[in-house]
N, C-alpha and C positions, 0 to 999 in steps of 0.2 A: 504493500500500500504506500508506505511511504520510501523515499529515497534517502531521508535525512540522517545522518550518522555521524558519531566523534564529536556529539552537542551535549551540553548541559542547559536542559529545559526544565523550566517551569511552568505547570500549567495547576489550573484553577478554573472551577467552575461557579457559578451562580447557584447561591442556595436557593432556590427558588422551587421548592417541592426536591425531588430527589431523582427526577429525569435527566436533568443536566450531567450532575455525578454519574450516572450508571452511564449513559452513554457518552461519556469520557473514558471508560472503563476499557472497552477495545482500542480505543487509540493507545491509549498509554500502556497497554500490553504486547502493542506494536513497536511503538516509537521507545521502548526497554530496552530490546533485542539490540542494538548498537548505539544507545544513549545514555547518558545519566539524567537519573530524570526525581525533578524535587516537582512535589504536589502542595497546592494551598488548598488548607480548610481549613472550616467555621463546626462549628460542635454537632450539627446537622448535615455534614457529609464524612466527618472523620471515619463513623464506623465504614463504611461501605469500602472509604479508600485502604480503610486497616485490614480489613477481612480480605480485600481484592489483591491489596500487595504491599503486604507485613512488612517487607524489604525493605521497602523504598521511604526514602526521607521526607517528612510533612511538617510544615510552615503554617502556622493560623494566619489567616486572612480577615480583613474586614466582614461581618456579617450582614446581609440587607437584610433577613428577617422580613420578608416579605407576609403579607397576612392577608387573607381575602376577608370580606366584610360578610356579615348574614343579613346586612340593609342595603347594603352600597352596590352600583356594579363594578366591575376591577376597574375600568378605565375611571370611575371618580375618584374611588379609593387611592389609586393614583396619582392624580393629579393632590388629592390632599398630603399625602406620604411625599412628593417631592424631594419638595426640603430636605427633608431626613436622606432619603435617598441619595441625592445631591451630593451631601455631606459622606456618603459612605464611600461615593465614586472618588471624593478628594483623598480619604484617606485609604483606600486602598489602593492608588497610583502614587503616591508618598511613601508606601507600605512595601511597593513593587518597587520604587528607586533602593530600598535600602536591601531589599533580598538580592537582587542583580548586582550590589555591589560587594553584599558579604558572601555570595555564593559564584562569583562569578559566572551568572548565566548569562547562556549566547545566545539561544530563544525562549522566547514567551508566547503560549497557549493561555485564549482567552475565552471558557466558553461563556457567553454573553456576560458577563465582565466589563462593561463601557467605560472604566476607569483602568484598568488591567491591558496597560500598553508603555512604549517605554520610547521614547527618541533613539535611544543610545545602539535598541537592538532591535533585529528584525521579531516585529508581532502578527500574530495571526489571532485571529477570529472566528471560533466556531458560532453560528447561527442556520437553523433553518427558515428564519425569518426576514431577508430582502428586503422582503417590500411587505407592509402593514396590513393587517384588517382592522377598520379602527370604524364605530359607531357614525362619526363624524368627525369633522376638521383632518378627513384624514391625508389632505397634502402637506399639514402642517407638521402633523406625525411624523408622516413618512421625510421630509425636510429634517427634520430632528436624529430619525433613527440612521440616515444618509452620516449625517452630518459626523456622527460617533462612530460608525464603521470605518471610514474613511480616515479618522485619526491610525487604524491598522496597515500594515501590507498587505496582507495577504487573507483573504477569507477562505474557510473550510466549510462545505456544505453537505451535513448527514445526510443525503439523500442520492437518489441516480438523477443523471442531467441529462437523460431523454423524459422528454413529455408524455410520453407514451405509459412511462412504467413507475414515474416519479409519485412520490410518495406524499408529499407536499403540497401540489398542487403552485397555484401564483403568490404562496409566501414564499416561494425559494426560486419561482420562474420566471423568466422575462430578461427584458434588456437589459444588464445588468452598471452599474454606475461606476463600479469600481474595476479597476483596469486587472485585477491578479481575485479569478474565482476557480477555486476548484471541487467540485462535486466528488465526495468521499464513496457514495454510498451510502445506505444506510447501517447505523451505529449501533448495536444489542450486544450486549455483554449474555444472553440465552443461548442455548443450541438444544434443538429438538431431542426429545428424549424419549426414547425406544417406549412404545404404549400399544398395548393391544387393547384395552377396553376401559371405558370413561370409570373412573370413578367418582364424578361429580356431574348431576345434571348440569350446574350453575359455577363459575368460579368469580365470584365480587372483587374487584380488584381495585384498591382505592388508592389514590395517589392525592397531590397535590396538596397546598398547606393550607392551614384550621383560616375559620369555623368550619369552613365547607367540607372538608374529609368526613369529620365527628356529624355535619350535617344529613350527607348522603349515607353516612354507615349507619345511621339513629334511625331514617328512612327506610333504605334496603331491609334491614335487620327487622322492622314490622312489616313489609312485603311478604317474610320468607314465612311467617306465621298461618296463613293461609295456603303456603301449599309442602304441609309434611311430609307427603309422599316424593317432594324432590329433597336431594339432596346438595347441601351447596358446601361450597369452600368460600370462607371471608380472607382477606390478605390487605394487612393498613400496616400502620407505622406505628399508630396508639397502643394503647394501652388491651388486654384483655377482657373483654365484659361478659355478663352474662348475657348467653346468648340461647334461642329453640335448639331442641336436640336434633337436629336436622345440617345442623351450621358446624363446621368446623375451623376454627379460626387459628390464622398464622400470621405471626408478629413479625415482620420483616423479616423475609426467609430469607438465602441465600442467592444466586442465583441456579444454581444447581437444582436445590427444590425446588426455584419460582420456574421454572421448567419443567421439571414434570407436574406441578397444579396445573398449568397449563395447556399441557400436553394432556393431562388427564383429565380435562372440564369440557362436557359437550360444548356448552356454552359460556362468551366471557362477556360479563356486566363492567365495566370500565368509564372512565373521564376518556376524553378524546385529545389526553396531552399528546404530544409527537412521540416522547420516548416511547409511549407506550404502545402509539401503534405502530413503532421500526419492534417493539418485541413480538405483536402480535405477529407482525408478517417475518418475521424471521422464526415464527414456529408455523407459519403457515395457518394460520386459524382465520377458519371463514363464518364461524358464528359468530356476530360479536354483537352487541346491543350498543350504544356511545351516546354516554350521559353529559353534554356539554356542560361546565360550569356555569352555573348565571352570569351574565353579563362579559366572559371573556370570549371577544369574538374571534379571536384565533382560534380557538375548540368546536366553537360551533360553525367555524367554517369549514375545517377541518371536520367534525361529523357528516357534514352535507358532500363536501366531496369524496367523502370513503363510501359513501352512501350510493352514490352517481356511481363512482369508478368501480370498487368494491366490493358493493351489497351490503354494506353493514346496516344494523338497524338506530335509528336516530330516535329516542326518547328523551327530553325535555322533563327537567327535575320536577315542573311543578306536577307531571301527570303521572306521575310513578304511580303516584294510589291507583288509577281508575287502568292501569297496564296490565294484562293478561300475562301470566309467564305460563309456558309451554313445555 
């Protein structure tokens, strides 16, 4: 995949739910093999980077602490969180001058990281986001989101760069603004795991950060009440709760396990993050139900186009009650 060798990198992902981190997970198991490679985290991606590779050296980094609202939609939430944000992107590019100079690193990997770039040395940009899906004002957005890529060299794009088979859709397609794009592929630290027969009608697979995770698992978790004759598999990040004798729950598996739930679930109940449909189509899974977040319209563009391209099924959080499961 890559060519790069004889570097000392540092790369760093966005805590921003826990997709980022996992599909960073295959690069940096790549870019090992003839690198030295230092990883940044915040207390919300350490385990994953600790469990994936124990070896390798980790630096804490600024944290955004990102938080969805159970009133707000993301994009206002947003725009009120700024500031703060603002503030994180200054101290984690102050944070990044002093690790390139105590660590002497040659490259810097930024997955969406908009502060996490450096003058000194060549930076790269993992995003599968381009170009915006935004409610409204969205050439302003997209003006903004231009504006911060473009502080990088070089962008990385987790997706394939035919139209035909891309995964993403026109957040990662089109004429592109920045003169150095390269399309990776898509990025799943999973691999299909040897299954001759389901053992879950259902696998609820919750991602993304609070309230809306505890939202949709508080929801889900009274769906599944009504139909004991299936069986499900739940998989979050929280805590353990009591749950119907029907529910088997698994507290951030591995990925080893989270490969065979998968591999072993007729059907998958899921958000419509990116990482998580580069995992479903790397196990190949063609049930899939995609519960877009309220209000982030990059998920719900992304349900509609898996939907079109696909066949996946698009449910909308508020109608879950009146939803048949099958």
């Amino acid at each position: 995949m890559f060519t790069i060798s004889g570097k000392i990198i540092f790369i760093s992902p966005i805590d921003w739910g826990m997709g980022h981190a996992t599909r960073c997970v295959p690069i940096i198991a790549q870019l090992k093999k003839n690198n030295r490679i230092v990883i940044g985290t915040t207390s919300s991606t350490e385990k994953i980077f600790n469990d994936e590779f124990p070896e390798l050296q980790k630096i804490d980094v600024p944290a955004y602490n990102i938080r969805y609202s159970s009133v707000f939609p993301l994009w206002l939430k947003l725009i009120i969180d700024w500031p703060r944000i603002s503030l994180v992107k200054k101290k984690e590019k102050a944070c990044l001058e002093r690790i390139i100079s105590s660590h002497n690193i040659d490259l810097v990997i930024s997955d969406n990281r908009f502060g996490l770039y450096s003058k000194k040395i060549h930076s790269v940009f993992i995003t599968h986001q381009l170009f915006l899906k935004t409610p409204f004002a969205n050439s302003i957005a997209q003006k903004l989101n231009k504006k911060y890529i473009l502080n990088f060299d070089e962008v990385w794009v987790p997706d394939f760069e035919s139209a035909e088979i891309n995964l993403s859709g026109e957040l990662s397609h089109g004429t592109s603004y920045h003169k150095n794009v390269t399309y990776l592929g898509p990025q799943s630290r999973l691999n299909k795991a040897f299954q001759i027969s389901y053992a879950f009608d259902y696998l609820i697979l919750l991602s993304g950060p609070e309230p809306q995770q505890s939202i949709l698992r508080n929801v889900l978790i009274k769906k599944t009440q009504g139909y004991p004759h299936l069986k499900f598999a739940l998989v979050s990040s929280g805590k353990k709760q009591t749950v119907p004798k029907n529910i088997m729950q698994f507290i951030s598996p591995g990925a080893s396990q989270l490969s065979e739930l998968i591999s072993g679930s007729k059907k998958i109940i899921c958000r419509s993050g990116y990482s998580s449909l580069m995992d479903l189509h790397a196990l190949n899974k063609k049930e899939i139900i995609l519960i877009p977040t309220p209000g982030q319209t990059e998920q719900e563009y992304l349900a509609y186009y898996w939907h079109k391209k696909f066949g996946a099924e698009i449910l909308f959080q508020k109608e879950i009650n009146s939803f048949e499961l099958k």
